[in-house]
C-alpha positions in Angstrom: 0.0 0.0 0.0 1.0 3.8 -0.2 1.9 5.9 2.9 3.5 8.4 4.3 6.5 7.4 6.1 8.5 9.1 8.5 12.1 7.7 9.1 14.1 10.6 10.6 13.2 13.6 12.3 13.4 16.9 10.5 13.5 14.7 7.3 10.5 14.7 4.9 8.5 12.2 4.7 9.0 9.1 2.4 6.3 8.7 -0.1 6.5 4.9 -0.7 4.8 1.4 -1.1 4.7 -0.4 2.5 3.0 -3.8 3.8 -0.6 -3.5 3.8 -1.3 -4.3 7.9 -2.6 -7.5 8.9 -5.4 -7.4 11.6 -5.3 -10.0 14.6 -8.0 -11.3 16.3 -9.3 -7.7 17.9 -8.4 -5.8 15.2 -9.9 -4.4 12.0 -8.3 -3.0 9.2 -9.9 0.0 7.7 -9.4 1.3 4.3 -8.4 5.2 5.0 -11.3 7.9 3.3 -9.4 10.7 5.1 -7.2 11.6 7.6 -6.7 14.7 9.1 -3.4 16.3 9.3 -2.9 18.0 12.5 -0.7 19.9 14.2 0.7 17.6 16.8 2.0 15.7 13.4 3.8 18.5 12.6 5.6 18.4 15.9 6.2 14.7 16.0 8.0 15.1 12.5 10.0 18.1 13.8 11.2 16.1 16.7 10.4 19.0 18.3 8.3 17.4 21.6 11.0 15.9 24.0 8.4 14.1 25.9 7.1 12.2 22.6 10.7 11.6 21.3 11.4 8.3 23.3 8.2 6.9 22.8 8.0 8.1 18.6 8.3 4.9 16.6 10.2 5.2 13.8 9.8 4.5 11.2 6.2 5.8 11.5 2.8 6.4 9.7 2.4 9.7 10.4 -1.9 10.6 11.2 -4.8 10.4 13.8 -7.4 12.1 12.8 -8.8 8.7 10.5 -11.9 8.0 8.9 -12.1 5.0 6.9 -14.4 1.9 6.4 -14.1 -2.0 7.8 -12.5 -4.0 5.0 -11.7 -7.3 7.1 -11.8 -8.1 10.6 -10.4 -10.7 13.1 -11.7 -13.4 14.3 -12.8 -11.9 17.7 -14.4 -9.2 16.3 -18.8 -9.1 16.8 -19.0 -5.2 17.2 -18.3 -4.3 13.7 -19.0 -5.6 10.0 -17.2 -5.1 6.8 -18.5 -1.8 5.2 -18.9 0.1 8.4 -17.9 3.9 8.8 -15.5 4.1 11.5 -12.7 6.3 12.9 -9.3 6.2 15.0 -8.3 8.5 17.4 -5.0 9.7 19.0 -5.9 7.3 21.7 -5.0 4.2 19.8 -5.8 1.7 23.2 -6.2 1.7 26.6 -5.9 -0.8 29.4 -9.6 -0.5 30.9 -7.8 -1.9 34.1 -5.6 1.0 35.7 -6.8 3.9 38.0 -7.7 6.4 35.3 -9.5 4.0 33.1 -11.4 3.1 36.0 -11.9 6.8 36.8 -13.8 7.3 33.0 -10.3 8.8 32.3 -9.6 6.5 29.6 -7.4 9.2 27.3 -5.0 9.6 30.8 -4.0 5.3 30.2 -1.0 4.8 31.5 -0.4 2.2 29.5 -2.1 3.5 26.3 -0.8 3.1 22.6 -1.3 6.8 20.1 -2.0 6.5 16.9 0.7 8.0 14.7 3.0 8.2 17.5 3.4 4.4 19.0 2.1 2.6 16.3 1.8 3.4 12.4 -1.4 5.8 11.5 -3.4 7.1 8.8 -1.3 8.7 6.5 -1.5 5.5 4.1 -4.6 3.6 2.3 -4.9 1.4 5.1 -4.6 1.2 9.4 -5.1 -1.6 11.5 -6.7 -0.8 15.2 -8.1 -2.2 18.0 -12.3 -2.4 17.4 -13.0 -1.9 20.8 -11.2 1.5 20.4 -12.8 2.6 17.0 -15.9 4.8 16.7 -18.7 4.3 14.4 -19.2 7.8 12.2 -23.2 8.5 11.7 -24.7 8.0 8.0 -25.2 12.0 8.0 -21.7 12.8 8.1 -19.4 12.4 5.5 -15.5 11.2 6.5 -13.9 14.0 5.0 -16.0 16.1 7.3 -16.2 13.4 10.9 -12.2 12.7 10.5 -10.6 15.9 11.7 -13.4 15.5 14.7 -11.5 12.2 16.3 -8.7 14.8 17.6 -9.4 18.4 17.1 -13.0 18.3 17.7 -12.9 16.0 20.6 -10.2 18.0 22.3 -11.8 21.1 22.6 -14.9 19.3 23.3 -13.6 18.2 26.1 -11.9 20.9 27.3 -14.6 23.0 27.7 -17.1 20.2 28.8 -14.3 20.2 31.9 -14.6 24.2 31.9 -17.9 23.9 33.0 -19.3 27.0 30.9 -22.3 28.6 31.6 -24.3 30.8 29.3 -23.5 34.1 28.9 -20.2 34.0 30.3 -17.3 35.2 28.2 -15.3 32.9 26.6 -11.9 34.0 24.6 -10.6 32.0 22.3 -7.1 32.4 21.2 -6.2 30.9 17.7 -9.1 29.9 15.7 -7.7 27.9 13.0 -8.3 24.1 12.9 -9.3 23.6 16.9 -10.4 27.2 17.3 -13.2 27.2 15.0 -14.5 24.2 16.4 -14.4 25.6 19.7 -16.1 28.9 18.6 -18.9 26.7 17.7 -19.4 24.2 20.1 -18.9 27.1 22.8 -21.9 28.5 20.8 -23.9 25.7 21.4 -23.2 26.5 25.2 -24.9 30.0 25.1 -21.1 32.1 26.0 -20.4 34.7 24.8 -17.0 34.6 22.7 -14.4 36.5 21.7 -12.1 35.2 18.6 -8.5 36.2 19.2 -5.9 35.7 16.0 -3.6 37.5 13.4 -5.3 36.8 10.6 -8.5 38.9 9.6 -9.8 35.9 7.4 -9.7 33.2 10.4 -11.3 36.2 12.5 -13.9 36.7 9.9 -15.1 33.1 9.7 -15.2 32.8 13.5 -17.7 35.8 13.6 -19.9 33.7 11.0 -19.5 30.7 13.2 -21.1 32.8 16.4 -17.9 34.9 17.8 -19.3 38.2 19.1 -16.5 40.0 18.9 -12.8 39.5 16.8 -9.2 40.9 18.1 -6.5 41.0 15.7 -3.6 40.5 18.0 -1.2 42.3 15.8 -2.8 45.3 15.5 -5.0 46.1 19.0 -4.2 45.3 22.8 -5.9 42.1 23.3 -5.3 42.1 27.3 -6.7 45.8 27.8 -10.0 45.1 25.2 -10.7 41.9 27.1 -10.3 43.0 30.4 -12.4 46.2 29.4 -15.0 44.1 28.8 -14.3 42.4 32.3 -12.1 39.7 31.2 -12.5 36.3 30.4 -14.1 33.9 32.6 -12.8 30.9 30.1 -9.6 31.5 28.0 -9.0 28.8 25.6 -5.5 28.5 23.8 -5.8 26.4 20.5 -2.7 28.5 19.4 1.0 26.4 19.5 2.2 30.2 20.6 3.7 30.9 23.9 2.9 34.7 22.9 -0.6 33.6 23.1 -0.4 31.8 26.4 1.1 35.1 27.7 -1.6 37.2 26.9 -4.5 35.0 27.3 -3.1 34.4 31.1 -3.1 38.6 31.3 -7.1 38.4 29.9 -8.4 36.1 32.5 -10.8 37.6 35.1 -10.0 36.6 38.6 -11.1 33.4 39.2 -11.8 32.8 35.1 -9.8 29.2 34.0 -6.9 29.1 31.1 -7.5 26.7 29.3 -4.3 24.4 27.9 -4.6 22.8 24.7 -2.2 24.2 22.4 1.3 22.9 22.9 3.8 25.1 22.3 7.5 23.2 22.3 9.0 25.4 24.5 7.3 25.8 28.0 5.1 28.7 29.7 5.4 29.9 32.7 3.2 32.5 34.7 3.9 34.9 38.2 2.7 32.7 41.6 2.3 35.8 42.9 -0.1 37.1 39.4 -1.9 33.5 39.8 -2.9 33.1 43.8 -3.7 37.4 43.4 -6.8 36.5 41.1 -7.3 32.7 41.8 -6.6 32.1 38.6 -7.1 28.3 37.3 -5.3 26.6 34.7 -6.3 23.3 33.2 -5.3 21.3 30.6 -6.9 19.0 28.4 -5.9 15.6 26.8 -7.9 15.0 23.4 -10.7 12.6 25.2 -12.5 9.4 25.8 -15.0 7.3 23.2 -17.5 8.8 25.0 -16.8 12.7 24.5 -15.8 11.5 20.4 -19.9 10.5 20.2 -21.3 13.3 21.6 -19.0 15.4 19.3 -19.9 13.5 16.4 -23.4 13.7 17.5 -23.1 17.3 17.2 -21.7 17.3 13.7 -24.7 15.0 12.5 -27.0 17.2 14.0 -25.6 19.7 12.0 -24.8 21.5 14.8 -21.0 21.2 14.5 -19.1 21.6 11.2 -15.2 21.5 10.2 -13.9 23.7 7.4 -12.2 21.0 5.4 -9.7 21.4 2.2 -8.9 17.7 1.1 -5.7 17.1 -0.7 -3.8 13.7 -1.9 -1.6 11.4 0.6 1.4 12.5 -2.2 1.0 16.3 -0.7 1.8 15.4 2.6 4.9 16.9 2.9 3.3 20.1 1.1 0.7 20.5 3.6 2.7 20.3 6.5 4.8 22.7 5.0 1.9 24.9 5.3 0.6 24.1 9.2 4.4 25.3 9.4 4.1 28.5 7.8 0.7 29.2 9.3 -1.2 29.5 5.9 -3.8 26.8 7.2 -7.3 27.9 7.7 -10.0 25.1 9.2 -8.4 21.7 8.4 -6.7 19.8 5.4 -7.4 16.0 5.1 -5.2 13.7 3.0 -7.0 11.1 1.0 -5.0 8.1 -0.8 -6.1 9.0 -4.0 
């Protein structure tokens, strides 16, 4: 089969014919409709995540954000049939046994495997997984649109499912590219209030028309003195991979609002004590999420209450797309297809 391969870090990847996977007796192997090509990919090719360096197999499908359909299964396998629309997230498997997958903290495993990190993903025609750990996509939503859902949507799902958002409270959303304008809408969905924070007037533009009530162009107004004019944020949510951001999303925060953590910058952030125990500031990170949060945000999506912009583009343009997450020049989400 065709994939994307990654062999050294910093390297491009290697367009080139590998083994088509073999499922076992728990697996299925699912021809790939799409797979979304997301930012944490970018830093897993850059090497650029120390934490992920040890763990990185290599070489590596790159990719997990998949959509595809059940071509064979094993032998074990009753919860699926061939033809069925399923996905694979970033959390490849979990144990079900230790204390966080007993606490319905499934995505915190400690002895999970990632797609596209630990074992090969979907930057190829075809992945294997786990069926227990695939999610079926509803009829309504096509896979270009439901595969960039099993990572970006999900995570910011989640994140603000934890945040606890009530309506009319003022959200700010920092970066509202491929995460950002999914958060815009599903915060919409919660009745806040939200403010889209980015560089680019275009991204800023299509957040208004997903339900932002407001836009800040960082590089031409003061973000921290608009926000905080308007009594600051109860809920800032970082989708940005900018430290920059972090530091002025932190400076927007109302005392006792939350910072949200889902962007991932490489290098790390770090605020005052004396700035965070002042306000009672919390900050919370958010690790993509569980089977469960995937259906109710692929619920949304069929409902038509949740939708990804999507540009689709052939598995032979990997390298060309993430030259472009790199540059910044990405607006909603790309999806590579193997044809």
């Amino acid at each position: 089969m065709k994939a994307a391969v990654l062999r050294e870090f910093r390297e491009p990847l290697s367009i080139e014919e590998v083994a088509q996977p073999i499922p076992g007796a728990d697996e299925v192997l699912i021809a790939v409709d799409a797979c979304g090509v997301c930012h944490s990919d970018l830093h897993l090719a850059d090497g650029d995540w120390p934490q992920l360096v040890p763990i990185t197999k290599r070489p590596l499908i790159l990719g997990h954000e998949i959509a595809g359909r059940v071509v064979e299964k094993g032998s074990s396998v009753d919860s699926l049939n061939l033809g069925d629309r399923v996905g694979v997230p970033w959390l490849h498997w979990s144990c079900g046994e230790c204390e966080f997958c007993r606490e319905s903290n499934e995505n915190l495993c400690v002895q999970q495997k990632i797609t596209g990190v630990t074992v090969d993903g979907g930057y190829a025609e075809f992945v294997k997984a786990p069926a227990s750990h695939t999610v079926k996509i509803p009829d309504a939503l096509p896979s270009a649109d439901a595969a960039p859902l099993f990572c970006a949507g999900v995570t910011v799902f989640r994140a603000l499912r934890h945040a606890s958002i009530k309506p009319g409270q003022r959200l700010a959303v920092f970066g509202v590219g491929g995460l950002g304008h999914l958060a815009v809408q599903i915060a919409r969905e919660l009745g806040a209030l939200i403010t889209a924070v980015d560089v680019s007037d275009e991204k800023l533009a299509h957040a208004v028309s997903l339900g932002a009530s407001a836009a800040l162009n960082a590089a031409s107004v003061n973000v921290v003195k608009e926000l905080r004019r308007a009594g600051g944020a109860h809920v800032a949510l970082v989708t940005s991979a900018s430290k920059a951001a972090y530091d002025t999303a932190f400076k927007s925060v109302r005392p006792t609002g939350i910072l949200l953590v889902v962007g991932l910058p490489s290098e790390p952030i770090c605020f005052a004590p004396i700035s965070m125990a002042a306000s009672e500031i919390r900050i919370r990170a958010s690790s993509v999420g569980t089977r469960e949060d995937l259906r109710h945000v692929l619920a949304m999506a069929a409902n038509g209450k949740l939708h990804c912009q999507v540009a689709s583009r052939p598995l032979a343009q990997a390298n060309e797309v993430l030259a472009e997450l790199r540059n910044g020049t990405v607006s909603g989400r790309i999806v590579l297809t193997p044809r």
